[in-house]
C-alpha positions in Angstrom: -102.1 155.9 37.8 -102.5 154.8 41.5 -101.2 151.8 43.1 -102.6 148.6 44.6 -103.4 149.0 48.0 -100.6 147.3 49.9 -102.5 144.1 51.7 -102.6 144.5 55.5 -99.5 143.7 57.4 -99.9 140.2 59.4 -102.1 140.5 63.1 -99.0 138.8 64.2 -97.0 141.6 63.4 -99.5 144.3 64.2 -99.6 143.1 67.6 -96.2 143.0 68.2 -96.0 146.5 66.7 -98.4 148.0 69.4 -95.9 146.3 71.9 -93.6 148.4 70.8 -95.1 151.6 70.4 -95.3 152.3 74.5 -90.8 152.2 74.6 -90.0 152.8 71.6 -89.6 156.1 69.0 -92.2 156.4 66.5 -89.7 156.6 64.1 -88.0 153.0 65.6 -91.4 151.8 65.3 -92.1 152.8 61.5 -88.4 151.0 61.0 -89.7 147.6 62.9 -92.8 147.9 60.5 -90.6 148.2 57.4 -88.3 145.0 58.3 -91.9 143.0 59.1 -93.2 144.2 56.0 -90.6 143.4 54.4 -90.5 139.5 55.4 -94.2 139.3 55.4 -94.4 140.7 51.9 -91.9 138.0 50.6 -93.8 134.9 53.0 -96.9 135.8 50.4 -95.0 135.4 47.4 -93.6 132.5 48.2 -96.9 131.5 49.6 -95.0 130.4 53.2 -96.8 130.2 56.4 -94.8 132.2 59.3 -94.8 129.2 61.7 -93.3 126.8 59.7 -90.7 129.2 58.8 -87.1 127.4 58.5 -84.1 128.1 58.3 -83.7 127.4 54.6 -86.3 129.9 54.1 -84.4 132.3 56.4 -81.5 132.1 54.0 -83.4 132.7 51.2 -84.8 135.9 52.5 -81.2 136.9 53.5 -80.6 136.2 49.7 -83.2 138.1 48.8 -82.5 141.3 51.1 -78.9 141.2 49.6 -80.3 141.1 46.3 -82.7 144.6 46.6 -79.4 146.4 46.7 -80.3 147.7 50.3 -76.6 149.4 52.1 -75.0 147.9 54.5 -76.5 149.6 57.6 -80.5 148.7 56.3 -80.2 145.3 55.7 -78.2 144.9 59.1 -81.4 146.7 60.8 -83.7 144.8 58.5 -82.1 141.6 59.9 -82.1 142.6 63.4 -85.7 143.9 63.9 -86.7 140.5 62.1 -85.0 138.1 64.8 -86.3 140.6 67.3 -90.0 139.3 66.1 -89.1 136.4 65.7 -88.2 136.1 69.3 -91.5 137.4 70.3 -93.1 135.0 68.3 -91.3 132.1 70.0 -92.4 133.3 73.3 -95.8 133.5 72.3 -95.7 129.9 70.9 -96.4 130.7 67.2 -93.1 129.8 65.8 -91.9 125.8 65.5 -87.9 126.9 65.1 -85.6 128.9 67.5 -85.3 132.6 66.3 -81.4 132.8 67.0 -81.3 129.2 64.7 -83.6 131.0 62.2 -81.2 134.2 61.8 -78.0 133.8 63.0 -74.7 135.8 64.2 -73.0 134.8 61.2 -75.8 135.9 59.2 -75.6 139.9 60.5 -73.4 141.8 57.5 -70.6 143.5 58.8 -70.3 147.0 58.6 -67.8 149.0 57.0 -65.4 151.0 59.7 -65.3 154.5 58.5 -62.9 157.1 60.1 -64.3 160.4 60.6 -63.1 162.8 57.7 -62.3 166.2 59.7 -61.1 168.9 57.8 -57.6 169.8 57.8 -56.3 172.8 59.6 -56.1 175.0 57.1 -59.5 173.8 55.3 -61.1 174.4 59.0 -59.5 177.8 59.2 -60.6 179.3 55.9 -64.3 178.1 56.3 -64.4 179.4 59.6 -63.5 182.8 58.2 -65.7 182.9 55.7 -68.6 181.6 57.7 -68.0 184.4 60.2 -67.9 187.0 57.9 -71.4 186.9 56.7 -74.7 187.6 58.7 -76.9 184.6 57.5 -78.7 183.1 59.7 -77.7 179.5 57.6 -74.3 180.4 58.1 -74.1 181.4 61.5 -75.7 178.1 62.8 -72.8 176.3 60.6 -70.5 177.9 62.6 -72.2 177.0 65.5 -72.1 173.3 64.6 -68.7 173.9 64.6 -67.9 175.7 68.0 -69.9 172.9 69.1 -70.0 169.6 67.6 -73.7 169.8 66.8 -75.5 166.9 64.8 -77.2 168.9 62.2 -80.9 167.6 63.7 -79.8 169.0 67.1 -78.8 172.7 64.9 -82.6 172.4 63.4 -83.8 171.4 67.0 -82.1 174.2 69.2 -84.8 176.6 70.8 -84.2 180.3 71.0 -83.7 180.0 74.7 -81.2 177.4 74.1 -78.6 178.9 76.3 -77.7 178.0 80.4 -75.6 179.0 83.2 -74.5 177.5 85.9 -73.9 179.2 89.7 -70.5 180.1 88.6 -71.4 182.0 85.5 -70.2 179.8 83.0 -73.2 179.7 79.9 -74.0 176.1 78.0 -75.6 175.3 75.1 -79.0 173.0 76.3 -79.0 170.5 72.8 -82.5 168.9 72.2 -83.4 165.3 72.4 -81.3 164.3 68.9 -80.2 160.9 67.5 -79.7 159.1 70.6 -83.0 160.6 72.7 -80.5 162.4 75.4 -80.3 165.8 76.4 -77.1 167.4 76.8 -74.8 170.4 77.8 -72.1 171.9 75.6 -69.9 174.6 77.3 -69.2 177.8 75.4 -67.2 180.2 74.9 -67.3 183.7 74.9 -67.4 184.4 70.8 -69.7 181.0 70.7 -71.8 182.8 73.3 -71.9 186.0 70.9 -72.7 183.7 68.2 -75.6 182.3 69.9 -77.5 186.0 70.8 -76.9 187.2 67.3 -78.8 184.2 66.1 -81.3 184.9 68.6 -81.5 188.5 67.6 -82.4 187.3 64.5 -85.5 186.8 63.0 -89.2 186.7 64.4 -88.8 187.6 68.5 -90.9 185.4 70.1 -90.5 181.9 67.5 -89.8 178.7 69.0 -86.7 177.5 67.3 -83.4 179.0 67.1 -82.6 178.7 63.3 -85.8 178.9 60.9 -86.6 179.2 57.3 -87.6 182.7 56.2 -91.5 181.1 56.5 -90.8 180.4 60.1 -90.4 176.6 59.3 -88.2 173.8 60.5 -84.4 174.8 59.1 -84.4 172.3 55.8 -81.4 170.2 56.3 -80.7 169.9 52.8 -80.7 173.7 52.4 -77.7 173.6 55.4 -76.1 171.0 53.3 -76.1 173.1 50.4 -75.4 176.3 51.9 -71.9 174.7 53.0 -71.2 173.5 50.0 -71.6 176.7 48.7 -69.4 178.3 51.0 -66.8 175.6 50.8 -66.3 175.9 46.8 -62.4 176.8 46.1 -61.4 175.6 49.2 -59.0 172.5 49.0 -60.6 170.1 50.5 -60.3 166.6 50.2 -63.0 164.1 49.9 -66.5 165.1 50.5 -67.9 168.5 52.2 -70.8 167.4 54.5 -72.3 169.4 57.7 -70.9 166.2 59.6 -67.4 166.8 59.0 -67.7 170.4 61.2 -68.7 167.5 64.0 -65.3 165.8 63.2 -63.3 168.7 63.0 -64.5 169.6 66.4 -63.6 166.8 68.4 -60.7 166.2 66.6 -59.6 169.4 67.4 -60.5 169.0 71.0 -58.4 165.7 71.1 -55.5 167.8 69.9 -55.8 170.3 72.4 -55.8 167.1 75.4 -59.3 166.8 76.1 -59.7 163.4 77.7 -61.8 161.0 75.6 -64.3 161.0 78.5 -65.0 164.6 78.5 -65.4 164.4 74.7 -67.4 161.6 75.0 -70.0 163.7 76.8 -69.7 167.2 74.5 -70.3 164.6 71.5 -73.4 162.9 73.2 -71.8 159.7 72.6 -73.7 156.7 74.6 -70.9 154.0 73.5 -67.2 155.0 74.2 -66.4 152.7 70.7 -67.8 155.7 69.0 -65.2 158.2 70.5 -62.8 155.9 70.4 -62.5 156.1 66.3 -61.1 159.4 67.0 -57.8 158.6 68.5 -56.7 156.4 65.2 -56.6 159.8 63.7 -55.4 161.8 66.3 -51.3 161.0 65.9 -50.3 164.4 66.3 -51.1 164.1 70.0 -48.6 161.2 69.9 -46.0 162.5 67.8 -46.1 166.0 70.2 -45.6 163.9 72.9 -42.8 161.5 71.5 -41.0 165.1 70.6 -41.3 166.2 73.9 -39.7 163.0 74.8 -37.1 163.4 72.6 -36.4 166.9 73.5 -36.2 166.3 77.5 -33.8 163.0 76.3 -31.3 165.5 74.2 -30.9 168.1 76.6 -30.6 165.6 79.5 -27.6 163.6 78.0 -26.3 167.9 76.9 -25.8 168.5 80.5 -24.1 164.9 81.1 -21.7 165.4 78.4 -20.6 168.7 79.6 -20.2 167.8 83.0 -16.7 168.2 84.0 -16.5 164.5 83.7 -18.0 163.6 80.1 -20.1 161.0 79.7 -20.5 158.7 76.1 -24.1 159.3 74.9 -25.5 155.2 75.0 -27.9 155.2 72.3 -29.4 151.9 73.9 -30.2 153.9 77.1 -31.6 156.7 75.8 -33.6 154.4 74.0 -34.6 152.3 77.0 -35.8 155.6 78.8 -37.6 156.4 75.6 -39.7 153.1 76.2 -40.0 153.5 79.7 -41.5 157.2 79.4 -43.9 155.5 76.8 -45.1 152.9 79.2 -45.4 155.1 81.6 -47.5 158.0 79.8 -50.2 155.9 77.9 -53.7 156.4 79.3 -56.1 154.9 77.1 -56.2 151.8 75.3 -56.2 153.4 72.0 -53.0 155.1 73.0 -51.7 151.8 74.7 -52.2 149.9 71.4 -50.3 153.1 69.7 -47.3 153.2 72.3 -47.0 149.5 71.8 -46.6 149.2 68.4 -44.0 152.2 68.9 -42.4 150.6 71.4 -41.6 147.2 69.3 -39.9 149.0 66.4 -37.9 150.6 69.2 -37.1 147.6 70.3 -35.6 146.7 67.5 -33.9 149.0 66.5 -32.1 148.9 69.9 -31.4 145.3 69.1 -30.2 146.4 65.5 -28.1 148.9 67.3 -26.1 146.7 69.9 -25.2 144.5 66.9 -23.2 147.1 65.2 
């Protein structure tokens, strides 16, 4: 049984569409149609005309978009492209009410804030082993996301000469045009470099991708999800195994090791330093090293005053005070700032709670 042929989207919207299509992605474009579509489609059945479109009509369509069961994300999208039309159609005179008094601020859904999920040390460990122990080609670029904090459409994207170097020798990874349209440089290492000319070794010498299916296809992204999953089973692993979490586990990792959050920034591909910045709520073991090491230059500090040929009492409340002051001192982002602060309060008080006894 076929269906009805869809009726023809608005010449309102088509126009505006073309508008588009000269800046814009083809697939940004096909999501603009979808969100016009979507508001022409319920105009008809309510048998509204665009220009006399109220705001009491814009509510019911946000009722209406909440009520298809559409996540989060789509309906935000949805809403967005939609006042962006709207806009266009208040410049071109064929809309009565203000598009930012049609669809509101406080009408945009708020997203969820999702930590990334990386995979614990010894999760990360074990599927790195077992990942480098085989000689699949689906396995190898796995790793490679890894060593590399890959998106998997960049992996499927790579070209066979995907690899640079610079006067001084050192070799990049070149990562295609990916979810944000940028280019970008990864530096590698010398088993990540390895990695990189045994997948190029591999398979049909003069193809155009790195990775490919054995028909000399695209790699099928659900086939990487699945291999992983595969190579994950028995591992203890909490929560979800997804190709993205080798992302997480990579900057994480690189967080842990120091690597500033603008230089991570860049090796993610990040265009908005918000995104990078969800990495340092789950980074505390760069904190806690560095309140040990604080501790530990504090203990054997007051060692040497106290066996000095003239003791001296340990005062908790100084060494406490130093403790704050080193904290102050060392904080260099403001994720860490808003960490040290709430350290330094409940040091605070339990200074306060000290002097009292």
């Amino acid at each position: 049984m076929t269906r009805p042929a869809r009726p023809p989207l608005a010449e309102t919207a088509e126009d505006f569409l073309s508008s588009l299509e000269t800046t814009l992605k083809p697939s940004t474009c096909s999501h603009y149609r979808l969100s016009l579509r979507l508001l022409h489609d319920w105009l008809d059945s309510k048998r509204l005309r665009l220009k006399a479109f109220n705001r009491e009509q814009a509510v019911q369509w946000l009722a209406y978009l909440a009520s298809r069961g559409t996540g989060t994300g789509s309906r935000l999208m949805i809403i967005l492209y939609a006042r962006g039309y709207l806009r266009a159609l208040n410049e071109a005179g064929l809309l009565r009410a203000a598009a930012d008094t049609l669809l509101r601020r406080a009408d945009m859904p708020k997203l969820p804030v999702y930590l990334p999920r990386p995979f614990s040390q010894a999760s990360d460990r074990e599927l790195q082993r077992r990942l480098a122990s085989s000689s699949q080609p689906y396995h190898r670029g796995l790793l490679l996301m890894r060593h590399t904090g890959l998106r998997i459409g960049e992996l499927s994207g790579l070209t066979l000469n995907c690899m640079r170097q610079d006067e001084l020798g050192n070799t990049f990874l070149k990562v295609p045009l990916g979810k944000m349209n940028t280019e970008r440089l990864v530096p590698l290492n010398e088993e990540t470099v390895s990695l990189v000319k045994e997948l190029q070794r591999d398979g049909r010498p003069h193809r155009e991708l790195l990775l490919e299916t054995p028909r000399g296809r695209r790699t099928d992204r659900g086939q990487l999800r699945k291999v992983l999953r595969r190579v994950a089973a028995g591992i203890d692993i909490d929560g979800k195994v997804t190709t993205h979490r080798l992302r997480h586990t990579y900057a994480t990792t690189l967080m842990n090791a120091g690597v500033s959050l603008p230089v991570i920034m860049k090796l993610l591909g990040h265009r908005d330093y918000r995104m990078t910045l969800r990495y340092t709520n789950i980074t505390l073991e760069t904190v806690g090293r560095e309140y040990r090491a604080a501790l530990s230059q504090l203990e054997t500090r007051y060692r040497l005053a106290l066996t000095a040929p003239e003791p001296t009492r340990l005062e908790p409340g100084e060494a406490l005070g130093d403790i704050i002051r080193w904290l102050q001192k060392r904080t260099a982002d403001e994720a860490q700032r808003k960490t040290s602060q709430a350290l330094v309060k409940r040091l605070r008080r339990i200074r306060t709670e000290l002097g009292g006894l």
